[in-house]
N, CA and C atoms as a LAMMPS dump frame, in Angstrom:
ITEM: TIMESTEP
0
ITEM: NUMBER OF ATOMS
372
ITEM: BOX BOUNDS ff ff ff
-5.0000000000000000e+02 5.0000000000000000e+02
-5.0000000000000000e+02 5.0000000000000000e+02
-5.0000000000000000e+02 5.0000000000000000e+02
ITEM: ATOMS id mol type element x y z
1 1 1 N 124.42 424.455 -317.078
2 1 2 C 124.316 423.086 -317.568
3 1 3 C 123.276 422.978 -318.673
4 2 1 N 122.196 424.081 -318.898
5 2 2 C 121.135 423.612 -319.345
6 2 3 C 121.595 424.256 -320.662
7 3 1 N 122.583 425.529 -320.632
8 3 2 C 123.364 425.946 -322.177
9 3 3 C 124.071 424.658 -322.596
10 4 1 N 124.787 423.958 -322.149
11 4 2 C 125.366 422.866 -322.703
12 4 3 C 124.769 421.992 -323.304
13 5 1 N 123.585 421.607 -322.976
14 5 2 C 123.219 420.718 -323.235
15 5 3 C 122.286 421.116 -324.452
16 6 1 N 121.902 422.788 -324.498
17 6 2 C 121.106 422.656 -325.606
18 6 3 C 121.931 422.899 -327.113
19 7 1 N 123.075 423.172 -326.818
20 7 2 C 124.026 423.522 -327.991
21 7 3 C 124.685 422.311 -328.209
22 8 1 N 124.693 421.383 -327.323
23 8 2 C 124.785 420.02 -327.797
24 8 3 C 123.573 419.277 -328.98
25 9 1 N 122.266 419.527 -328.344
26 9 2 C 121.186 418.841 -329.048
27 9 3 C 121.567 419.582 -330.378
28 10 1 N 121.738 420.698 -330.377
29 10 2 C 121.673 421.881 -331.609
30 10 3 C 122.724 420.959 -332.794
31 11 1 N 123.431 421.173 -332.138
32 11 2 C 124.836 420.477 -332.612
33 11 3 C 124.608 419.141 -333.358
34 12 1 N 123.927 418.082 -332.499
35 12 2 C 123.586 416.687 -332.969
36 12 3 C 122.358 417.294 -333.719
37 13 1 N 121.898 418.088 -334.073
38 13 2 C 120.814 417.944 -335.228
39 13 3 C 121.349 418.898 -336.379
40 14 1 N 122.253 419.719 -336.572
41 14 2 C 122.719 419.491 -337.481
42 14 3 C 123.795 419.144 -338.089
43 15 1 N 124.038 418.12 -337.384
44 15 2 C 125.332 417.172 -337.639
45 15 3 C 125.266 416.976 -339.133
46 16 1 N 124.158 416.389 -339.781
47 16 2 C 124.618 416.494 -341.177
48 16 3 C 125.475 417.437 -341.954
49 17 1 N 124.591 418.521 -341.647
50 17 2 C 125.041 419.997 -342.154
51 17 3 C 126.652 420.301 -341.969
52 18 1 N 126.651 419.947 -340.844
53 18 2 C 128.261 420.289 -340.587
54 18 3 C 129.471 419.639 -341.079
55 19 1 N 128.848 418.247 -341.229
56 19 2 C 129.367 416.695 -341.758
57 19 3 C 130.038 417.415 -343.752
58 20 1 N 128.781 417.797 -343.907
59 20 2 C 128.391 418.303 -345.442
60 20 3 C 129.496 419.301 -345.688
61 21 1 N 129.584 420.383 -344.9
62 21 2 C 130.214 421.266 -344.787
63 21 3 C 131.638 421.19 -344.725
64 22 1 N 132.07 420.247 -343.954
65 22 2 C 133.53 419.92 -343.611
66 22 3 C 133.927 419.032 -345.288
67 23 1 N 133.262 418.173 -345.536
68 23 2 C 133.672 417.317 -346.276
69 23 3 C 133.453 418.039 -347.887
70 24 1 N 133.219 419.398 -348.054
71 24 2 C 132.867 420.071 -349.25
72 24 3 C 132.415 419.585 -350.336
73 25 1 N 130.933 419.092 -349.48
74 25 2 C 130.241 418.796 -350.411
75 25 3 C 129.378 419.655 -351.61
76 26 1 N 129.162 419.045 -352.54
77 26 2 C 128.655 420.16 -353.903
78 26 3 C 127.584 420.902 -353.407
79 27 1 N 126.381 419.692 -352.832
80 27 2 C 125.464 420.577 -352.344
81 27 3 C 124.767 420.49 -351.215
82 28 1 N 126.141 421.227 -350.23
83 28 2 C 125.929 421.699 -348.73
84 28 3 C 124.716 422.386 -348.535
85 29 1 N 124.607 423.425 -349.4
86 29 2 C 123.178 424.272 -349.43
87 29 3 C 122.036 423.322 -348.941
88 30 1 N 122.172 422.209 -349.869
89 30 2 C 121.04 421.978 -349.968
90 30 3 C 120.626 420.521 -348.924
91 31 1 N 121.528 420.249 -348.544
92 31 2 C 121.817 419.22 -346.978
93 31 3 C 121.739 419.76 -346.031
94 32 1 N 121.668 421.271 -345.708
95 32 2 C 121.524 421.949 -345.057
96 32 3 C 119.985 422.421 -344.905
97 33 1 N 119.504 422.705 -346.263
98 33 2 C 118.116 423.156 -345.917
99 33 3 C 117.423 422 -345.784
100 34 1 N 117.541 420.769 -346.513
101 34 2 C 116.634 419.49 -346.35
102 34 3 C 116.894 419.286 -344.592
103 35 1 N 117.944 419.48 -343.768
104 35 2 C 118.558 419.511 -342.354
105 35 3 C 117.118 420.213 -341.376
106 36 1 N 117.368 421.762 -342.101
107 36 2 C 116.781 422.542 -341.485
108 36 3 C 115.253 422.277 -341.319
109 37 1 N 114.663 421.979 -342.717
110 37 2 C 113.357 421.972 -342.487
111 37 3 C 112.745 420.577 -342.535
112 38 1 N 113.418 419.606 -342.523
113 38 2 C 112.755 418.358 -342.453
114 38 3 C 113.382 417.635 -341.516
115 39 1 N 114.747 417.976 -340.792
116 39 2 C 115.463 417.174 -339.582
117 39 3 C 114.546 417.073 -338.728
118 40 1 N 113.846 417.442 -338.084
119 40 2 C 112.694 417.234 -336.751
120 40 3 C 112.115 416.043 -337.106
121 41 1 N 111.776 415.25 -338.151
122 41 2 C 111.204 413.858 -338.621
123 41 3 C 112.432 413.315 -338.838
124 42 1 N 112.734 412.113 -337.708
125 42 2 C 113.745 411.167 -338.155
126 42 3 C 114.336 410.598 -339.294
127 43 1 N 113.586 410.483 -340.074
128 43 2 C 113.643 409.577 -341.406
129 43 3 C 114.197 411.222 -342.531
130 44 1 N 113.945 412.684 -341.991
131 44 2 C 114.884 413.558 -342.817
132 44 3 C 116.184 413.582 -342.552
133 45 1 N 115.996 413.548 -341.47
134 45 2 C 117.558 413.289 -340.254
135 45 3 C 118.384 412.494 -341.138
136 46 1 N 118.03 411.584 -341.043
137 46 2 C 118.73 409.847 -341.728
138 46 3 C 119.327 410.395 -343.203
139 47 1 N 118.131 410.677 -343.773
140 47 2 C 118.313 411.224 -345.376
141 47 3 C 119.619 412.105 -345.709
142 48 1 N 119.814 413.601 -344.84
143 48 2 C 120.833 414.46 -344.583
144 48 3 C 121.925 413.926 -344.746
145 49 1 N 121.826 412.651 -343.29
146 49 2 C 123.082 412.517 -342.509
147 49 3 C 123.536 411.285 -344.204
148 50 1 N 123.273 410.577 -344.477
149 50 2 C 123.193 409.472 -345.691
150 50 3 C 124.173 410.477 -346.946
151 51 1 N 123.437 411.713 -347.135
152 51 2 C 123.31 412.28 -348.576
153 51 3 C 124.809 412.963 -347.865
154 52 1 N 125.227 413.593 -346.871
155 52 2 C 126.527 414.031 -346.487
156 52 3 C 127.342 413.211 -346.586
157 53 1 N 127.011 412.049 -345.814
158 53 2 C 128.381 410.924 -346.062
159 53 3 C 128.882 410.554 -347.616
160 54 1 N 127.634 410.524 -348.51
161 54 2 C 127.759 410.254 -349.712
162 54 3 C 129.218 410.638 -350.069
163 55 1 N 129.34 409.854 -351.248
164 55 2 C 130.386 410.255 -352.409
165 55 3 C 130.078 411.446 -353.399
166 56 1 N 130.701 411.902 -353.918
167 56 2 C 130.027 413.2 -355.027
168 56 3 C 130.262 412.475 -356.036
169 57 1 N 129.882 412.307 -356.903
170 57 2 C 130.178 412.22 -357.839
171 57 3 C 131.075 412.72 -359.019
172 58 1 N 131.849 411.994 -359.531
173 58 2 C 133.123 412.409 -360.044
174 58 3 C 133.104 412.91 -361.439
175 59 1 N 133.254 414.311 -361.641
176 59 2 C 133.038 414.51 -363.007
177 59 3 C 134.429 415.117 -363.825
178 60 1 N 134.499 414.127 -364.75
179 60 2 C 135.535 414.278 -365.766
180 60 3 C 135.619 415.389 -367.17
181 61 1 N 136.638 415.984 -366.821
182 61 2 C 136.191 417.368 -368.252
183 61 3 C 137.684 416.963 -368.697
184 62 1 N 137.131 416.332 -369.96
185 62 2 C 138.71 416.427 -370.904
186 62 3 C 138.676 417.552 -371.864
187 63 1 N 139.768 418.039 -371.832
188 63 2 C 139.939 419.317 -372.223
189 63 3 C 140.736 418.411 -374.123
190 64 1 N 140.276 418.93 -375.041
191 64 2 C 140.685 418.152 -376.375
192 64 3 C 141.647 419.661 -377.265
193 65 1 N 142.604 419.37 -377.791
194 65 2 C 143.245 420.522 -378.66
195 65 3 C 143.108 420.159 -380.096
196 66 1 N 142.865 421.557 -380.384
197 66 2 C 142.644 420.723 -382.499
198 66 3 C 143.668 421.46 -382.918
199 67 1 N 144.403 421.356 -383.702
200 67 2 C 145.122 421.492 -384.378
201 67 3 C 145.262 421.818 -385.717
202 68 1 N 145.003 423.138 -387
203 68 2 C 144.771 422.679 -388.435
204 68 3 C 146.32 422.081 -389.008
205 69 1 N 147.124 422.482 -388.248
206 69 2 C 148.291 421.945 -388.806
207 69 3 C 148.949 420.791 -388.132
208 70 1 N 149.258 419.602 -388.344
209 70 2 C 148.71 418.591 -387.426
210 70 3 C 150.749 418.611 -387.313
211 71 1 N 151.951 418.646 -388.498
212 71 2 C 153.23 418.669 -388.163
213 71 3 C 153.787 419.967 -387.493
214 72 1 N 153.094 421.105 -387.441
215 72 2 C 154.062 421.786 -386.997
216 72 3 C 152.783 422.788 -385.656
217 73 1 N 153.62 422.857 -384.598
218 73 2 C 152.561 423.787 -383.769
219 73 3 C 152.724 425.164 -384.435
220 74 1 N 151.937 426.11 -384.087
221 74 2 C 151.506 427.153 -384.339
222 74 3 C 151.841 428.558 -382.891
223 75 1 N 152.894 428.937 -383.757
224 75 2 C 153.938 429.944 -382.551
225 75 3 C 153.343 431.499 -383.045
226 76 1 N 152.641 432.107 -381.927
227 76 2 C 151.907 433.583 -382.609
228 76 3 C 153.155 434.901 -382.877
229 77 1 N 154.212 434.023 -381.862
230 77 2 C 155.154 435.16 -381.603
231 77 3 C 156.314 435.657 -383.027
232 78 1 N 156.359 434.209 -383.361
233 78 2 C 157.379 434.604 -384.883
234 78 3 C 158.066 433.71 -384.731
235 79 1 N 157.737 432.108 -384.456
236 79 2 C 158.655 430.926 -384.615
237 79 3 C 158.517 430.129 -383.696
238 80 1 N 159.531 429.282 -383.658
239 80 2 C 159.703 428.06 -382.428
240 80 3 C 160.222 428.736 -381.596
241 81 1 N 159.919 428.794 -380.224
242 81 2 C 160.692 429.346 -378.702
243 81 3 C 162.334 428.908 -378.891
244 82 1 N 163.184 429.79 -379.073
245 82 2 C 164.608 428.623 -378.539
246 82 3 C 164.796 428.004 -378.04
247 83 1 N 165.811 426.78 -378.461
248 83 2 C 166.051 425.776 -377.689
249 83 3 C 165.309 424.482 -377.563
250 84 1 N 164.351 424.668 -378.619
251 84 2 C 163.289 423.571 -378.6
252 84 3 C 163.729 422.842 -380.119
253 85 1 N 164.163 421.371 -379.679
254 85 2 C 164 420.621 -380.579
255 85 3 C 163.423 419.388 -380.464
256 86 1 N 163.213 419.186 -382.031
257 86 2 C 162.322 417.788 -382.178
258 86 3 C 163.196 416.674 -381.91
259 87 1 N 162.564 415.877 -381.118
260 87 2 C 163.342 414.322 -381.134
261 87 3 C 162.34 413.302 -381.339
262 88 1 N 162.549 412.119 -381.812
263 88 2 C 161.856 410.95 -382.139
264 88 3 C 161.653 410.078 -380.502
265 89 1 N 160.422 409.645 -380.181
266 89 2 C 160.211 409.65 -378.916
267 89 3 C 159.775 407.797 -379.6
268 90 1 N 160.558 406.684 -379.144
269 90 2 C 159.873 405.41 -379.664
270 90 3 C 158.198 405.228 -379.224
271 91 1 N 157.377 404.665 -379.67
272 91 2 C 156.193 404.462 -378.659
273 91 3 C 156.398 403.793 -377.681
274 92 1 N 156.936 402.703 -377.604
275 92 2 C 157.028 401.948 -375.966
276 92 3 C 157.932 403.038 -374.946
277 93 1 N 158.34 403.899 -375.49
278 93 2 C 158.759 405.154 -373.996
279 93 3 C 157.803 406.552 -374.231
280 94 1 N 156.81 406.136 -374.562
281 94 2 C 155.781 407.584 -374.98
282 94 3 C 155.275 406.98 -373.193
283 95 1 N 154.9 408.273 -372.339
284 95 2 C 154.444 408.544 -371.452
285 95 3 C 153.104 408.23 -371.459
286 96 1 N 152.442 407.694 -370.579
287 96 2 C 151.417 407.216 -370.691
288 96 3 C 150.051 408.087 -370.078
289 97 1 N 148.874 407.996 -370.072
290 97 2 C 148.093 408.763 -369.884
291 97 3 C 147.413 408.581 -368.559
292 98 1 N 147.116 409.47 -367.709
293 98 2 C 147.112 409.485 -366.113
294 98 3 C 145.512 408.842 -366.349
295 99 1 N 144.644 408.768 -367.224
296 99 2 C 143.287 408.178 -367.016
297 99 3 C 143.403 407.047 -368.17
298 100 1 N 142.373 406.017 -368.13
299 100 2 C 142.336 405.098 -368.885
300 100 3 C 141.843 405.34 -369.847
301 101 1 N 141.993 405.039 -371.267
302 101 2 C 142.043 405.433 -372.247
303 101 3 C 141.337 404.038 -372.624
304 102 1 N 139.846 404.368 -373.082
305 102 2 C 139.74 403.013 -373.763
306 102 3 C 139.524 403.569 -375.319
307 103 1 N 139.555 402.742 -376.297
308 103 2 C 139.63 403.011 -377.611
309 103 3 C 138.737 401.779 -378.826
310 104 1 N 137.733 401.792 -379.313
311 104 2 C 137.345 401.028 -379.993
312 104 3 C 137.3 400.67 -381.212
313 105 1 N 137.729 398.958 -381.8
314 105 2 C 138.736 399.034 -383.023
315 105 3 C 137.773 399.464 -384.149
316 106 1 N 138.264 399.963 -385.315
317 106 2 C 137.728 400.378 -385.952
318 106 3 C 137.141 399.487 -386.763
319 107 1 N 135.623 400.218 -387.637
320 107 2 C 134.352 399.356 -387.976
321 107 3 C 135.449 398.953 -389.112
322 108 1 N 134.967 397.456 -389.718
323 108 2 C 135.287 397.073 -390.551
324 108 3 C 134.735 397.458 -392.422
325 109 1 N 135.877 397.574 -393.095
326 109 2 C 135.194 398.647 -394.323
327 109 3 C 134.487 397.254 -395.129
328 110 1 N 133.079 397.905 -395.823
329 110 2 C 131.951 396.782 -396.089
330 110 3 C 133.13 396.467 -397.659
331 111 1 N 133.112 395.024 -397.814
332 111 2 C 133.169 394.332 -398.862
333 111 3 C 133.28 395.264 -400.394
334 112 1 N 133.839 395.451 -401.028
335 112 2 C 134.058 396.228 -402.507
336 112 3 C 133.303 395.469 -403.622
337 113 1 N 132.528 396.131 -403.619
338 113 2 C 131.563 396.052 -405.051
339 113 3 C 131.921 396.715 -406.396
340 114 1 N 131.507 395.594 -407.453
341 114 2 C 131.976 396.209 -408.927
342 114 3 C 130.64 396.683 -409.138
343 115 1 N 130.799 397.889 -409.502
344 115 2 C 129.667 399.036 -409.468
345 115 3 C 130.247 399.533 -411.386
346 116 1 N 129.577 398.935 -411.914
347 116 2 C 129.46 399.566 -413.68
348 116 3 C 129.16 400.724 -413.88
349 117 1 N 130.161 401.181 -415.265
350 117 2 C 130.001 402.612 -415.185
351 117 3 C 128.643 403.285 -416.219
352 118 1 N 128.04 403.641 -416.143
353 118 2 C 126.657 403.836 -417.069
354 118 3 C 127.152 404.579 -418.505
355 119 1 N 126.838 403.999 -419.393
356 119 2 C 126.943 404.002 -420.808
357 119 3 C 125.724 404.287 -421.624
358 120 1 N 125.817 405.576 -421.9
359 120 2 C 124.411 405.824 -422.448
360 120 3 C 123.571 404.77 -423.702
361 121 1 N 122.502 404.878 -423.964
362 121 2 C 121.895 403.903 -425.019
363 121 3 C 122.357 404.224 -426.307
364 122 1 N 122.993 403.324 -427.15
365 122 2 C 123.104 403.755 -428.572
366 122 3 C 124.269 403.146 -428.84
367 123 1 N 125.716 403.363 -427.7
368 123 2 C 126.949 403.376 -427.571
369 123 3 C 127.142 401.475 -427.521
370 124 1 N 128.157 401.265 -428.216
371 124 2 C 128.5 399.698 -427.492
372 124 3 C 129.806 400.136 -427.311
């Protein structure tokens, strides 16, 4: 009875850790060692168990393609693959983009100035 009960306590103290672990968090390591060496003070306990439940934070990598030839792709092999042709796709059936796309309108171009052309001295 007295094994049970201590692999229980074991268990409830590092519940974070395990919490962390299951839920693959980024940094289990380190919910684990804050677990290990500061769980015996309640208030590390709390901290662990808090920082496991957490959300991770979501990080976005857009991957961007450049292009120097912006009409035609660039085939290394010796052409277009067969069977591939161009079709005119309208925009209202262009597929839309799985993340939100925000876009900001463009700066407005400053006012056109008559800028004189310099005429050396002497000349009329």
């Amino acid at each position: 009875m007295a094994e049970v009960t201590i692999i229980f306590l074991v268990g409830l103290y590092f519940l974070p850790t395990i919490i962390a672990a299951t839920r693959h968090k980024q940094n289990t390591l380190a919910i684990g060692a804050l677990n290990f060496f500061l769980g015996w003070s309640f208030i590390g306990w709390i901290v662990a168990l808090i920082w496991a439940l957490s959300a991770d934070p979501q990080i976005h990598q857009h991957v961007v393609n450049v292009s120097q030839n912006v009409s035609m792709p660039y085939y290394p092999q010796g052409g277009m693959p067969q069977g591939t042709e161009a079709t005119y796709v309208p925009p209202h059936e262009m597929p839309r983009p799985a993340y939100p796309v925000t876009q900001e309108p463009p700066a407005a171009a400053p006012p056109a100035q008559h800028v004189r052309q310099y005429q050396p001295p002497g000349d009329t």
